[in-house]
C-alpha positions in Angstrom: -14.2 -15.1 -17.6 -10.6 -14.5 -17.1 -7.7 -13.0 -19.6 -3.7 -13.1 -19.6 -1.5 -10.9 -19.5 2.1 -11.4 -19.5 4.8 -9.0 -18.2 8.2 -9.4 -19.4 10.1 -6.1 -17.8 10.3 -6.7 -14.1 12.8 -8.4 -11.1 11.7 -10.5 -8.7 13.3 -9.9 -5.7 14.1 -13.1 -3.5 14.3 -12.2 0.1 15.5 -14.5 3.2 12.7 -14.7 5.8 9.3 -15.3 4.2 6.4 -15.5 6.5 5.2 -19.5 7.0 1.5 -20.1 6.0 0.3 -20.3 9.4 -1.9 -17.3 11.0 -1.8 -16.0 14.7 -3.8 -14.2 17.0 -1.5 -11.0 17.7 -0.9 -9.7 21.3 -4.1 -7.2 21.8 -2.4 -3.1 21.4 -2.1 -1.2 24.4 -2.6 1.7 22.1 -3.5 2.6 18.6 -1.6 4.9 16.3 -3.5 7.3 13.5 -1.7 9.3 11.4 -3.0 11.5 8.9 0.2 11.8 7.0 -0.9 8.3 5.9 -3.7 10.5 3.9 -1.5 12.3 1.9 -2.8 16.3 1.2 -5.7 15.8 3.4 -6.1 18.3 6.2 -7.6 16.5 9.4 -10.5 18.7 11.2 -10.6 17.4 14.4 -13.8 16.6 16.5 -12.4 15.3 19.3 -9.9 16.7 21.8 -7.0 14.8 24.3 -9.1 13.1 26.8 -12.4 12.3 25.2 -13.6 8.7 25.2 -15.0 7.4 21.9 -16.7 4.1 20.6 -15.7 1.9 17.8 -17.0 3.9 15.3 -17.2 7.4 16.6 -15.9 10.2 13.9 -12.2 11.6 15.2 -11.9 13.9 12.4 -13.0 14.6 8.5 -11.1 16.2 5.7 -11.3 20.1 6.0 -10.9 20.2 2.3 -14.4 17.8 1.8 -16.0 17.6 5.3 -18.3 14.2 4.1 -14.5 12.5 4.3 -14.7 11.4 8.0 -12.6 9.4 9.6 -13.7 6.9 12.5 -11.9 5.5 15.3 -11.4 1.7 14.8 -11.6 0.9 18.6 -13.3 2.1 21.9 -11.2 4.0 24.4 -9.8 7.2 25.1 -7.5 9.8 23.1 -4.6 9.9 25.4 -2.4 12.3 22.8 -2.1 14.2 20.0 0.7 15.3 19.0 1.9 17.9 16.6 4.8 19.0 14.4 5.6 22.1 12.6 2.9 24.6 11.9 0.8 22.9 14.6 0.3 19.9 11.8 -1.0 17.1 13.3 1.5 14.0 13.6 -0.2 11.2 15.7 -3.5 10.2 17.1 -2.8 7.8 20.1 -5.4 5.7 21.8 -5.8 4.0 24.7 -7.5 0.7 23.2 -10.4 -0.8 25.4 -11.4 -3.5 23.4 -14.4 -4.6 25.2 -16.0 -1.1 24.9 -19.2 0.4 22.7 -19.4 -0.3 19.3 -20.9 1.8 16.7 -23.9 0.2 14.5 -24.1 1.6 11.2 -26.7 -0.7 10.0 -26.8 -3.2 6.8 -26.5 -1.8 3.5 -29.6 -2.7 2.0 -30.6 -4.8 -0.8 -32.3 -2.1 -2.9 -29.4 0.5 -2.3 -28.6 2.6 -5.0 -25.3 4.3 -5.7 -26.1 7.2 -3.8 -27.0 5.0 -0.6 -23.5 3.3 -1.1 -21.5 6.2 -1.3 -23.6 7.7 1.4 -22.2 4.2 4.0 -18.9 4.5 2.8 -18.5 8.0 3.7 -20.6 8.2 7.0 -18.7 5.3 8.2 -15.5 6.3 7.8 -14.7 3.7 5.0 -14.1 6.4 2.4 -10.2 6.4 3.0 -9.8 2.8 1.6 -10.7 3.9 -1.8 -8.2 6.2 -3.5 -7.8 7.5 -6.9 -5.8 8.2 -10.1 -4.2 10.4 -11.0 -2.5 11.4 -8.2 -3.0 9.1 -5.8 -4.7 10.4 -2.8 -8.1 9.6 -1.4 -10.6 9.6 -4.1 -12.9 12.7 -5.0 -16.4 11.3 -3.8 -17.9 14.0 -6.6 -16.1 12.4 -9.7 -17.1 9.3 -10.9 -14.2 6.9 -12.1 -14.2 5.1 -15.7 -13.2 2.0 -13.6 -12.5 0.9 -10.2 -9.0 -1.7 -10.3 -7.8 -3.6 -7.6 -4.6 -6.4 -7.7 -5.5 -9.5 -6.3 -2.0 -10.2 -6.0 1.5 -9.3 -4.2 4.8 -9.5 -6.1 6.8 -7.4 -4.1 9.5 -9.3 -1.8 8.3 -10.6 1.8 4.8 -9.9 0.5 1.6 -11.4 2.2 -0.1 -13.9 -0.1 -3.3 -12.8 -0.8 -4.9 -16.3 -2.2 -3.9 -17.2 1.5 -5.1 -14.2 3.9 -8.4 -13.9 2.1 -9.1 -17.5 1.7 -12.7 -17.9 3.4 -13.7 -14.5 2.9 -15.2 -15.0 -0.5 -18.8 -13.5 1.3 -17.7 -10.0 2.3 -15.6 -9.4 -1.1 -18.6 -10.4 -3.2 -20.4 -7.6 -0.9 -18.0 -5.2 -1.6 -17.6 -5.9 -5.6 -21.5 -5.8 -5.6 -22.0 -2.4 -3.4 -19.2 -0.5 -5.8 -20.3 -1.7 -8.5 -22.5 0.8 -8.5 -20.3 3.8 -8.2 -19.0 3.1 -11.6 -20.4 2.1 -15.3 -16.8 0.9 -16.2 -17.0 -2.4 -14.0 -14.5 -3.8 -11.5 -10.9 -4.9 -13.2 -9.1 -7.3 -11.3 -5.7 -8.9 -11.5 -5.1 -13.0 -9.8 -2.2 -14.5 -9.6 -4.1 -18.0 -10.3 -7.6 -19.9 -10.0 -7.3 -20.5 -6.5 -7.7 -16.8 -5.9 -10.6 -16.0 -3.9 -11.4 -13.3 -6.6 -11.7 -16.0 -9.4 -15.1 -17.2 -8.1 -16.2 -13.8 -7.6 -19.5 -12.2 -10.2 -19.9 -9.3 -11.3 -15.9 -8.5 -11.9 -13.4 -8.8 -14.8 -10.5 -10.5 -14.0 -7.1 -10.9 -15.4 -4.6 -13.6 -14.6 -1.1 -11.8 -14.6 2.2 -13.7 -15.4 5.2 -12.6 -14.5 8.2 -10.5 -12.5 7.5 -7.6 -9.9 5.5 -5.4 -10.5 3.1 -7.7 -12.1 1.1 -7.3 -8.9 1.0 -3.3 -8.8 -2.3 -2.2 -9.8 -0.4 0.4 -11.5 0.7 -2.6 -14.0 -2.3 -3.8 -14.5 -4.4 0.0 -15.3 -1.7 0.2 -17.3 -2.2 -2.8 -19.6 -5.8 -2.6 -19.5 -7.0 1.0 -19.3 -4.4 3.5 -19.6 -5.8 7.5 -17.3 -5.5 10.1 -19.9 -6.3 13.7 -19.0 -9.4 14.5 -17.7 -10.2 10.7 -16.7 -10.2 9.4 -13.1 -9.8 5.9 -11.8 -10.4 4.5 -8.3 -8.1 1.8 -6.6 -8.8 0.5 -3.6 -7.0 -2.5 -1.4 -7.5 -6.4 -1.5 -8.0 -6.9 2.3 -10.0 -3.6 2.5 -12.6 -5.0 0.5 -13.1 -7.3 3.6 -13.5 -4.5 5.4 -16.3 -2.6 2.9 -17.8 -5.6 2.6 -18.4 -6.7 6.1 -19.6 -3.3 6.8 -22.6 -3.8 3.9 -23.8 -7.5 5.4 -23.5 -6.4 9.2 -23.2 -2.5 9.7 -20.2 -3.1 11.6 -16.4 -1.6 11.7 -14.0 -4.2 11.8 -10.4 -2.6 10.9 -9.0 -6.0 11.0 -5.7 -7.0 9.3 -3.9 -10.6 8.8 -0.4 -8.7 8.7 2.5 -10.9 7.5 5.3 -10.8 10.0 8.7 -11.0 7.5 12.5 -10.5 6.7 15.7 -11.5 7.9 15.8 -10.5 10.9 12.7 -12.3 12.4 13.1 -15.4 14.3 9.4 -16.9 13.8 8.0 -15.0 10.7 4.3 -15.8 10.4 1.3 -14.3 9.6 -0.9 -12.3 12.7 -4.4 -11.1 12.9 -4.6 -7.5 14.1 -6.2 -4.1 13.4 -5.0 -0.9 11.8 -2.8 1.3 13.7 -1.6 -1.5 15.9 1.8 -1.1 17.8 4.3 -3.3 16.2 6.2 -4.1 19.7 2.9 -6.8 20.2 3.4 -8.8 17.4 7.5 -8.3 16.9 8.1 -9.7 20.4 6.0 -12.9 20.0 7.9 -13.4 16.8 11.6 -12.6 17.7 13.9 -10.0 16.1 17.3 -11.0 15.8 20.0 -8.5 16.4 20.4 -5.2 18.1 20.6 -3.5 14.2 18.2 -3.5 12.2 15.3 -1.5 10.1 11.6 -1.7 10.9 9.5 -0.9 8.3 6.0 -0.4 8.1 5.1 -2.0 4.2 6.6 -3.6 2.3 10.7 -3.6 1.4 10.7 -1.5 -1.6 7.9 1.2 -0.8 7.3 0.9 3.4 8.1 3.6 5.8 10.7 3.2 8.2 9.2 3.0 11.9 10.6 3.1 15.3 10.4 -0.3 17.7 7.7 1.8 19.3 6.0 2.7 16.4 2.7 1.4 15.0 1.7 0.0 11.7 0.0 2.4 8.9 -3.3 3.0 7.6 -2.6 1.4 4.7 -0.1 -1.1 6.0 -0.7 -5.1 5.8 3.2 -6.3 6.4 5.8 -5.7 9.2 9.1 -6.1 7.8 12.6 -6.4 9.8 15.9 -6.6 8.0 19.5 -5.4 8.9 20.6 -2.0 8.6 23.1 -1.2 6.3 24.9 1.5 7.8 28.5 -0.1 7.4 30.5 0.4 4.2 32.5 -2.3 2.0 36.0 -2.0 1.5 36.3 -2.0 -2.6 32.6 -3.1 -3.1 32.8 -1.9 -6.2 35.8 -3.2 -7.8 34.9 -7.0 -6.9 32.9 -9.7 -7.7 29.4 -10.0 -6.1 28.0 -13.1 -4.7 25.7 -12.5 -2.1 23.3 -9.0 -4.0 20.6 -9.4 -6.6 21.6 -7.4 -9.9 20.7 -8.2 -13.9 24.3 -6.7 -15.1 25.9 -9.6 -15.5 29.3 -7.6 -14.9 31.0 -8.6 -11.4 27.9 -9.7 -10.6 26.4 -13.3 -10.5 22.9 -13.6 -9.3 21.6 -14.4 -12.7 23.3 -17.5 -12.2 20.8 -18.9 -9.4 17.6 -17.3 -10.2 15.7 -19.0 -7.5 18.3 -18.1 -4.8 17.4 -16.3 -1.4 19.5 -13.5 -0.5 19.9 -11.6 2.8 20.0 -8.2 1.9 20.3 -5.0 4.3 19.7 -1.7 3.7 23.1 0.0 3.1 22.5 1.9 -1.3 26.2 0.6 -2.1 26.9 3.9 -3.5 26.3 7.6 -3.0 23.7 10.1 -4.3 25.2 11.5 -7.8 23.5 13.1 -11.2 21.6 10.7 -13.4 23.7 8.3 -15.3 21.9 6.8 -18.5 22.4 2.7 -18.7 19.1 1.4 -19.6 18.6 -0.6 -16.8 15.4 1.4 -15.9 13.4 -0.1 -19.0 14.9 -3.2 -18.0 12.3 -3.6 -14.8 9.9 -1.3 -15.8 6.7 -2.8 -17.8 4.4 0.3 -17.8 4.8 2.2 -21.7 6.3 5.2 -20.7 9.5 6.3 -20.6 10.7 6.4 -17.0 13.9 8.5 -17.1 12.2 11.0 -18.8 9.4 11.4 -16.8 11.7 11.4 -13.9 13.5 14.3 -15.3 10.3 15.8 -16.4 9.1 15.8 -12.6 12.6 17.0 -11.2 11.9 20.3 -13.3 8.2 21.0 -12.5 7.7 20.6 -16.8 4.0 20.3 -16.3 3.2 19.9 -20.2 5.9 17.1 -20.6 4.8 15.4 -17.5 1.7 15.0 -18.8 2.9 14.1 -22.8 4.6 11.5 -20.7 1.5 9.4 -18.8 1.8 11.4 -15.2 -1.8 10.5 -14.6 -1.7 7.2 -14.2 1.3 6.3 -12.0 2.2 6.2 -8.4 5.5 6.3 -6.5 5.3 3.0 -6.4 5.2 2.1 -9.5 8.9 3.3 -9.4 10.1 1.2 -7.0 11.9 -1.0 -8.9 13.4 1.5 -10.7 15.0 3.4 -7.6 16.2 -0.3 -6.3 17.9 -0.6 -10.0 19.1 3.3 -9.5 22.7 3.5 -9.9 23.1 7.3 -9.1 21.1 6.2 -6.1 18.5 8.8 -6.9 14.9 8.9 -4.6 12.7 8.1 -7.9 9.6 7.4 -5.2 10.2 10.7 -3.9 10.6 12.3 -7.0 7.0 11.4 -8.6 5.3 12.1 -5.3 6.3 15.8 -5.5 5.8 16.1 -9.2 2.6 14.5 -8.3 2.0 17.1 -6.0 2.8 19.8 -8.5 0.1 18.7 -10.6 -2.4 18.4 -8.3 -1.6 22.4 -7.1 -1.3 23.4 -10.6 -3.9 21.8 -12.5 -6.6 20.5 -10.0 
């Protein structure tokens, strides 16, 4: 049985170039790309050297920090580079794909398993990376378990992927998955659907919530928030809609399959669609089959408001299930702030007159229309921001290292992404993302 919850505070952001419903087969990667920075605060151990050849499935490297965290390749070939940055840190894992080559059988998860024997697959397999927890968000600590494990079932954020649409048909391996972690928590599985055509309204052995409303309605953040707030001392788990596939198709055949259905998005893109790919791919196979326009523009590996930005060579993220590809803004206006505005999103209605056309596309580049300056206090954080707490504070909060007011303030349970909207709102053009990852990182130094 379902419940609603409505969220009032938000902006939906209405973008030019949304991927058409229609899925295809992406040009096979010459090479695939791992990064560990994707796992942020882990510190790779590596198994393998430059040179070796590996199967699907073969362990590349495991956290140095919990050595059951390991990390397998998610196709056969050989490890052509690895490069490194300061301090010797590794930077990139490149492989030379051979996609006909040895596969790894993990075998089936079987039908009397028991929490240990799940946990024991996930981490053996290399499938422990999907699952990450609060606070902090980082890969989960296998020796805590959560209250709750939450997943969103659905994407507000602009150019997103529709989810009711990639994981129609796949009903089988997430039922798998919701059944196998079930039993890594006594709090149940919380999930949020955008409607009943989900493929996560039909699913047992879950709670799930229809959410109305703005971005970020479809944050988990958002819905944790509403539902089960993290105090201190409490630990939830979050893991990703199309990863589930993954888990789960893992448990019914003891196979890896690191597949993504990436959407293909943004202005700039001639044909944007939907591809089916795998994690780590380079972006160059699918980008070419569906056009980019221009000889200016800003790849992004993610979504628009909390993707990384990524070279023409580069290759998607870990993480990463949308390739976005929209103008870059590195011109400036001439008196773009003393004018009115047609063509930018804003709620002001001062010189500024989206609110007008609500439903309106708009083809948005990347340029801040303004400089970095201090803080200026205007409300319009609390305008976009549904979670209850106090968002300039905790900003501030983080910008000091005040542990004992981050904390007084809800720390525990937010992400940087749950600040997304605020740093697109930001008039003093302040990184708000980057703000709550390193007060996020304080806390994890300071209290563990």
């Amino acid at each position: 049985m379902s419940k609603d919850i409505k969220i009032k505070k938000g902006l939906d952001i209405r973008l030019v170039g949304e991927a058409e419903k229609t899925i295809s087969e992406g040009p096979k990667s010459r090479t695939i790309t791992i990064r560990p920075s994707d796992f942020h605060l882990v510190t790779p151990k590596l198994v393998l050297k430059e040179g070796a050849k590996l199967a699907k499935g073969d362990v590349i490297f495991y956290s140095k920090s919990r050595e059951e965290i390991k990390f397998v390749s998610p196709v056969a070939g050989t490890i052509t580079e690895i490069k490194r940055g300061a301090r010797r840190v590794i930077t990139d894992i490149i492989i030379e794909a051979d996609h006909n080559g040895e596969e790894v059988d993990f075998g089936i998860l079987p039908a009397n398993a028991n929490a240990e024997a799940v946990k024991e697959k996930l981490l053996s397999c290399g499938l422990w990376w999907f699952i990450k927890q609060r606070p902090y968000d980082v890969v989960a600590n296998p020796e805590v378990e959560p209250k709750a494990i939450f997943i969103s079932g659905l994407n507000t954020a602009p150019l997103s992927p529709d989810l009711d649409f990639v994981l129609a048909g796949k009903e089988k391996e997430l039922q798998a998955a919701i059944d196998g972690l079930n039993m890594l928590t006594a709090g149940g599985i919380h999930i949020s659907v955008g409607s009943n055509a989900s493929p996560f309204a039909s699913l047992n052995n879950v709670t799930t919530y229809h959410m109305n409303g703005p971005h970020p309605a479809g944050n988990v953040g958002t819905l944790i928030n509403k539902i089960n707030p993290i105090n201190k001392g409490e630990t939830a788990w979050t893991i990703g809609a199309q990863d589930l596939v993954i888990v789960g198709e893992l448990f019914l055949t003891g196979k890896f399959n690191p597949a993504r259905i990436i959407s293909v998005s943004g202005s700039s893109v001639k044909k944007p669609k939907y591809y089916r790919t795998i994690i780590g791919s380079e972006v160059s196979t699918f980008a070419y089959d569906a056009g980019i326009e221009g000889d200016n523009n800003r790849f992004i590996s993610g979504n628009v408001l909390t993707g990384k930005q990524i070279k023409p060579d580069g290759a998607l993220g870990f993480y990463a299930t949308e390739f976005v590809a929209i103008p870059e803004g590195d011109d400036y206006e001439f008196f773009g702030w003393n004018k009115p505005v047609f063509d930018k999103i804003s709620p002001s209605r001062a010189l500024t007159f989206s609110w007008l056309n609500p439903k309106k596309k708009y083809d948005l580049d990347t340029n801040t229309n303004g400089e970095h300056r201090a803080f200026v206090v205007t409300g319009n954080y609390e305008e976009v921001f549904p979670l209850d707490i106090y968002p300039m504070q905790i900003l501030k909060a983080c910008m000091v290292e005040d542990l004992d007011e981050m904390e007084a303030l809800g720390m525990y349970e937010v992400a940087p992404e749950d600040f997304a909207l605020t740093e697109f709102m930001c008039v003093s053009k302040q990184p708000h993302q980057e703000i709550i990852r390193k007060g996020l990182d304080v806390m994890y130094k300071e209290i563990g």
